[in-house]
C-alpha positions as CSV (number, residue, x, y, z in Angstrom):
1,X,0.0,0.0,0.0
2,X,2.6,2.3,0.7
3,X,4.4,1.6,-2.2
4,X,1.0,2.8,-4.4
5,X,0.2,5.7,-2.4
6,X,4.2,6.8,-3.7
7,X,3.8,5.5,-6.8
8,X,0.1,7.6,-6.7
9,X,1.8,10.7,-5.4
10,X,4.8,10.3,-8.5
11,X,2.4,10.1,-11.1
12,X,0.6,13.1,-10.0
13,X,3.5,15.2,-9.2
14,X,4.4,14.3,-13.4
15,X,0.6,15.1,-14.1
16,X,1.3,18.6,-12.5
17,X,4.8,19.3,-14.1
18,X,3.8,18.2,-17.2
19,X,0.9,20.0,-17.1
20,X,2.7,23.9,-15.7
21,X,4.7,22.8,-19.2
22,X,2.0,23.1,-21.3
23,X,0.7,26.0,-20.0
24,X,3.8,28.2,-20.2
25,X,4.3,26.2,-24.2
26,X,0.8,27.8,-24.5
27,X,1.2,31.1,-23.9
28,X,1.9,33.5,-26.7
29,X,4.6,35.8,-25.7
30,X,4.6,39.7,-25.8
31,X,7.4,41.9,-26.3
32,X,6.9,44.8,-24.3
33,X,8.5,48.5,-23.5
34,X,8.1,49.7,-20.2
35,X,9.5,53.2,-19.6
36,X,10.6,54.4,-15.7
37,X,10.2,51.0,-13.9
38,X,8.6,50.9,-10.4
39,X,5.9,53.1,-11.6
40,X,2.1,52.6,-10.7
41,X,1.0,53.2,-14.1
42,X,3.6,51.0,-15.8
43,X,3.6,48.1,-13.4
44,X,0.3,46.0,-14.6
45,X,2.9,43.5,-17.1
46,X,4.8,43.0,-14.0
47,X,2.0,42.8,-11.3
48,X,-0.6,40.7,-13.7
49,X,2.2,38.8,-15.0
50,X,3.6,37.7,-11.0
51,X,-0.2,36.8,-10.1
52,X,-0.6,34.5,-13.0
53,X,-3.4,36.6,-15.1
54,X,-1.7,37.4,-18.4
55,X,-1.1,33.1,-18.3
56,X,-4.6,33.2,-17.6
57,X,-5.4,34.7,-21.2
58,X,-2.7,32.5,-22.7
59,X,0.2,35.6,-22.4
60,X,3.7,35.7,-21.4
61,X,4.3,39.5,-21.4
62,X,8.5,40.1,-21.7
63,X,9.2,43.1,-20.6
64,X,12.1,45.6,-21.6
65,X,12.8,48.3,-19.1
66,X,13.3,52.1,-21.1
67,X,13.9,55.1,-19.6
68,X,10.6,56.7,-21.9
69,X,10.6,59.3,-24.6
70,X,12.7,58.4,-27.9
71,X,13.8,55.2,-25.9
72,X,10.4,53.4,-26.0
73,X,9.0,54.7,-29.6
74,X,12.5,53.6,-31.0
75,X,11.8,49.8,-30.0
76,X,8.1,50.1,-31.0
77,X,8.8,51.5,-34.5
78,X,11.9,49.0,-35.4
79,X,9.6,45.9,-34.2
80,X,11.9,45.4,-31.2
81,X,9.1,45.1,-28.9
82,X,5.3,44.3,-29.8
83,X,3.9,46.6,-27.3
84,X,5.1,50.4,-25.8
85,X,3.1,51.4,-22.5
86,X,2.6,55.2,-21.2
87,X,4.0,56.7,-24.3
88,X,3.2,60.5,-25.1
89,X,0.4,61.2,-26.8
90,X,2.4,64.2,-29.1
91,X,5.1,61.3,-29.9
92,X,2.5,58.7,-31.1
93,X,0.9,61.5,-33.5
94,X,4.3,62.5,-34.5
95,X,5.4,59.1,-35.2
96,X,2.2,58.5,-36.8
97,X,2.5,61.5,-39.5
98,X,5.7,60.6,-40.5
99,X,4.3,57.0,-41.2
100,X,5.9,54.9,-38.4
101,X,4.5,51.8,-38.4
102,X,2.9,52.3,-35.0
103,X,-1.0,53.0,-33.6
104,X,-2.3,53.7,-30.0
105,X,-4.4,51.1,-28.9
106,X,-5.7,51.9,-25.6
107,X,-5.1,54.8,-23.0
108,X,-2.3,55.2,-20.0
109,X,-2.9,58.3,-18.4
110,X,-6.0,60.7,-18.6
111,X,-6.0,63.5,-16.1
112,X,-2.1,63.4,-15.0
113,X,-1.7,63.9,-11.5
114,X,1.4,62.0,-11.4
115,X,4.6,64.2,-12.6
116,X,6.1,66.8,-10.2
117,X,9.0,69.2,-10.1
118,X,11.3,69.3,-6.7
119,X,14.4,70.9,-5.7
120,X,16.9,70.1,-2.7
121,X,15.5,70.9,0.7
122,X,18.3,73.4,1.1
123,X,17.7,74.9,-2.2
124,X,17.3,78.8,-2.7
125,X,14.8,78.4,-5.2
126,X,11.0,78.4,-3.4
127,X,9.2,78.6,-6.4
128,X,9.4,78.1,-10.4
129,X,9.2,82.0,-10.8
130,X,12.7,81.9,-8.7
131,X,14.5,79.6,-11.3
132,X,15.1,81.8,-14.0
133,X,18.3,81.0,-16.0
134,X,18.6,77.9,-13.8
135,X,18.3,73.5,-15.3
136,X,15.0,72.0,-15.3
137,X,14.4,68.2,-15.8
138,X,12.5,65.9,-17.5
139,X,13.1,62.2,-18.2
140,X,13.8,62.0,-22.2
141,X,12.7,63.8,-25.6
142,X,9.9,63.1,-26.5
143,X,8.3,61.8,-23.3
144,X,4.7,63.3,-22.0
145,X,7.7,64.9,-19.2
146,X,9.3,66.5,-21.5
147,X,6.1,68.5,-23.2
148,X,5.1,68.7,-19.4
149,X,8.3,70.2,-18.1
150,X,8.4,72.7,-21.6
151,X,4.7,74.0,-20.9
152,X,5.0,74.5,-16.9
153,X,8.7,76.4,-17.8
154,X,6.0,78.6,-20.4
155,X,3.7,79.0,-17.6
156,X,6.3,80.2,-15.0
157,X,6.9,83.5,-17.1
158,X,11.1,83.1,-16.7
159,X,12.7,81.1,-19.0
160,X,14.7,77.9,-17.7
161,X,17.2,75.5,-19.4
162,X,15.2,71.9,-20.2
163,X,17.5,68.7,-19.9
164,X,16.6,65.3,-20.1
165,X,17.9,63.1,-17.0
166,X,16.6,59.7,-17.3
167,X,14.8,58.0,-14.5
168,X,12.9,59.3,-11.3
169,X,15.9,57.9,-9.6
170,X,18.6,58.8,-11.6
171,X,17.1,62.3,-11.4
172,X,17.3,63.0,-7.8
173,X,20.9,61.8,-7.6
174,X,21.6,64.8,-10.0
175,X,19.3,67.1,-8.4
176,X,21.3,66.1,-4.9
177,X,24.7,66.3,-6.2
178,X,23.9,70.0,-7.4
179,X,24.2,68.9,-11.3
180,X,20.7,70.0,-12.3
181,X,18.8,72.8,-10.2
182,X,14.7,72.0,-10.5
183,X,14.2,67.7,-10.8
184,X,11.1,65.5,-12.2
185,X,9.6,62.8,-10.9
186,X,6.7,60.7,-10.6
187,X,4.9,59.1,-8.1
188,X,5.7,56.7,-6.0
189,X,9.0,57.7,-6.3
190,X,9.7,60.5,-3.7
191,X,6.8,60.6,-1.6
192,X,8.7,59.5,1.3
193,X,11.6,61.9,0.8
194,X,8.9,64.8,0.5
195,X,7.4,63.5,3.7
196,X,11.0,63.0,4.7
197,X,12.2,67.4,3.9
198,X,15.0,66.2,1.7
199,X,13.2,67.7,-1.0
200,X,10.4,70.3,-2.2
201,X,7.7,70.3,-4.6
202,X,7.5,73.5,-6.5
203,X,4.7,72.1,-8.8
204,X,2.3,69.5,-9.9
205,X,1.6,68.4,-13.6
206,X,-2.3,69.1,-12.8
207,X,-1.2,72.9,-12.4
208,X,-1.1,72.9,-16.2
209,X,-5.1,73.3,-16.5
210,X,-5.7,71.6,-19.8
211,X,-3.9,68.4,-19.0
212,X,-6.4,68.2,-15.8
213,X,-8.2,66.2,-18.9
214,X,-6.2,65.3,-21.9
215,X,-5.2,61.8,-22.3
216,X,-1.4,62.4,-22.2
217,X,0.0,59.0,-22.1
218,X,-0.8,56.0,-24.6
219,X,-0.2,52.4,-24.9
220,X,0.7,51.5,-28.6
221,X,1.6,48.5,-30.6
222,X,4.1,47.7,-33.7
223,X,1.6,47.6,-36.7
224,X,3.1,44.0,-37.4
225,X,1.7,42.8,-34.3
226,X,-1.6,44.1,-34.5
227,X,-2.1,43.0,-38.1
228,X,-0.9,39.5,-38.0
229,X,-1.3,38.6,-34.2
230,X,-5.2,40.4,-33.7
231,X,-6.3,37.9,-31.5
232,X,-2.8,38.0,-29.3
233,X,-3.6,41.6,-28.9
234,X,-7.2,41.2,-28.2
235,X,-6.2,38.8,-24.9
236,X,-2.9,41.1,-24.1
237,X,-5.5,43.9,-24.1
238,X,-8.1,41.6,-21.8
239,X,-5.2,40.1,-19.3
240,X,-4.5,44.2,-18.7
241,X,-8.0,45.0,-18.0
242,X,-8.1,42.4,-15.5
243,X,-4.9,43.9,-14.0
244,X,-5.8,47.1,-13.6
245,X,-9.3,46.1,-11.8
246,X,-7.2,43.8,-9.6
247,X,-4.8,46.7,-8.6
248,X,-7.7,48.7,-7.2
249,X,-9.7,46.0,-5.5
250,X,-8.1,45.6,-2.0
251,X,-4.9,45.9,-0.9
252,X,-3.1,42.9,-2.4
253,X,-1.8,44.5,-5.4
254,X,-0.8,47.6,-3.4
255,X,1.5,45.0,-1.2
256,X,3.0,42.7,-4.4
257,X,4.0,46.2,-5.5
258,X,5.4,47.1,-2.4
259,X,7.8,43.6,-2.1
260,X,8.5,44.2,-6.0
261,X,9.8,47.6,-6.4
262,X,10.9,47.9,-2.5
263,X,8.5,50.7,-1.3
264,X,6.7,50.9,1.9
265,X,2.7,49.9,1.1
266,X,1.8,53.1,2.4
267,X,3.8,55.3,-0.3
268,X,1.9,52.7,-3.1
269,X,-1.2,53.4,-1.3
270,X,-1.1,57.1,-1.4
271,X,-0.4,56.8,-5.1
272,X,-3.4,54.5,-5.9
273,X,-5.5,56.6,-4.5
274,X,-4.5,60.4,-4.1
275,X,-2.3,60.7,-7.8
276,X,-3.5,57.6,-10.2
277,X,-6.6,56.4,-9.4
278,X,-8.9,54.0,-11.4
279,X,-10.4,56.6,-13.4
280,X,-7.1,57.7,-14.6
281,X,-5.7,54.7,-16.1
282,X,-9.3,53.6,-17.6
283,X,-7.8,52.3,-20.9
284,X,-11.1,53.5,-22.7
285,X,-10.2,57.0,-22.1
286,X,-9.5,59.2,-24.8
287,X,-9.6,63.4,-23.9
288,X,-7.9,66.2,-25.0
289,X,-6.7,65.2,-28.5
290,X,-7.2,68.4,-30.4
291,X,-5.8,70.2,-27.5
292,X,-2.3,67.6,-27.7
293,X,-2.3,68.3,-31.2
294,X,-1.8,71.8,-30.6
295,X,0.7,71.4,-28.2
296,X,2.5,68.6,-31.3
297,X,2.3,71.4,-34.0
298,X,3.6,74.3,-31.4
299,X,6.9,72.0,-30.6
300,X,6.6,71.1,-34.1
301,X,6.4,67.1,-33.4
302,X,3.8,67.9,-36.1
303,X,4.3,70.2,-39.2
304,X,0.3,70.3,-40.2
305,X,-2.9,69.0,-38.1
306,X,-4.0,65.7,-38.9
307,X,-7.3,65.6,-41.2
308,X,-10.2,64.3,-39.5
309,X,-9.6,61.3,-41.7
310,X,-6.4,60.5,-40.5
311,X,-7.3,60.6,-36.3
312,X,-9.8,58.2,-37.1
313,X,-7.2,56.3,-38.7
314,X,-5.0,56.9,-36.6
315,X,-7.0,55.5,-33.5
316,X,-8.8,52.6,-35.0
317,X,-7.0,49.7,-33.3
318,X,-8.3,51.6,-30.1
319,X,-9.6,50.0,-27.5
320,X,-13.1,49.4,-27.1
């Protein structure tokens, strides 16, 4: 009898292996771009992959870390990667017009709440209108921070020196060693250290009124992938649905992003509900577009408006 029951528990213990096997053989994979890691809004591939719901939909989402901006849409547009998340909404039109093979297919960010610009605790400056001639950051060309950061310098009245500094992190060590004057960030990333006084907020993104409902940020997709792999997309798209409505239903999410990235829950918390909530990263979203084609011809990432013809075009592959 003993002998069965381990014979029993070897055969089932081959049923299960055998079986994980060909689930993962099962899975279509997914190349895709995620800019400024340890993000809220970019952490559903990472988060919905851990908890087993893109294998749920048949995906194995591979992710490639970018620092955003020119970064991202590079890998998109040479069919590096399948899939860019959070990319600016000026870039995607811009690479659009000049025929990348690209298209948005659902929404990131509507209503950003989530950028900010900080100096040094022991900085001089106290506000944006103090910075004149002085650095100002934002994370790469091209990036939804760097039209932010170029439209809250406009807003300030005094004119400030733009330059791109890579990641939240990688920011603040600049910003701390006195190498650039005004930093970027994004939330999680230096809530502590603002509750902390190692640094100061001088403004929010959501100070720039018409952003307060634009749809800055997209998620796109290589035109390859779309055309010959709809069905792949259709369950990438479904497996992040079901990510994003796990993330804000308890606290479980808030805590496997906590153990991921190494933040206290609290800081995630905070995020989840005071900077991006639910609302926010609705992937159906779509607001502001004549407004971010504006701001694409006055930075000329666009050198005419796009016909009528052309956005709908342009956002057919959207979500829906």
């Amino acid at each position: 009898m003993a002998y069965r029951r381990t014979a029993v528990r070897a055969l089932m213990s081959i049923i299960a292996v055998t079986s994980m096997q060909a689930l993962a053989s099962a899975q279509d994979a997914v190349k895709v771009a995620v800019p400024q890691r340890g993000l809220w809004e970019t952490s559903p591939v990472d988060l919905g992959q851990q908890a087993g719901i893109f294998a749920k939909h048949g995906i194995k989402a591979e992710a490639l870390y970018t620092s955003g901006g020119g970064e991202t849409m590079q890998a998109l547009i040479s069919g590096s990667v399948d899939v860019a998340l959070a990319t600016g909404t000026t870039a995607i039109m811009s690479a659009y017009a000049k025929n990348a093979p690209i298209r948005p297919i659902a929404s990131s960010m509507t209503g950003a709440r989530d950028i900010y610009w900080y100096v040094n605790a022991n900085s001089p400056i106290q506000s944006l209108k103090d910075a004149g001639g002085k650095t100002i950051a934002f994370s790469a060309v091209g990036s939804s921070s760097n039209l932010a950061t170029l439209k809250i310098v406009k807003q300030s009245g005094v004119t400030m020196k733009p330059i791109a500094t890579g990641t939240s992190q990688a920011t603040y060590a600049q910003v701390m060693s006195g190498q650039i004057d005004v930093g970027w960030g994004a939330v999680p990333f230096g809530i502590g250290l603002l509750e902390d006084k190692k640094i100061r907020r001088l403004a929010r993104i959501d100070e720039i009124p018409e952003y307060r409902d634009m749809t800055v940020r997209m998620h796109a997709a290589n035109m390859t992938f779309i055309e010959k792999r709809p069905d792949v997309l259709k369950r990438f798209l479904a497996a992040y649905a079901e990510t994003l409505e796990w993330m804000y239903k308890g606290d479980d999410a808030a805590a496997a992003f906590s153990k991921l990235y190494n933040l206290p829950v609290n800081e995630v918390r905070i995020t989840r509900d005071q900077y991006q909530t639910k609302e926010s990263l609705n992937l159906r979203r779509l607001g502001g577009i004549d407004q971010a084609m504006g701001d694409a011809l006055t930075l000329k990432f666009l050198s005419k408006p796009l016909t009528e013809a052309e956005k709908t075009e342009l956002f057919k592959y959207y979500y829906k």
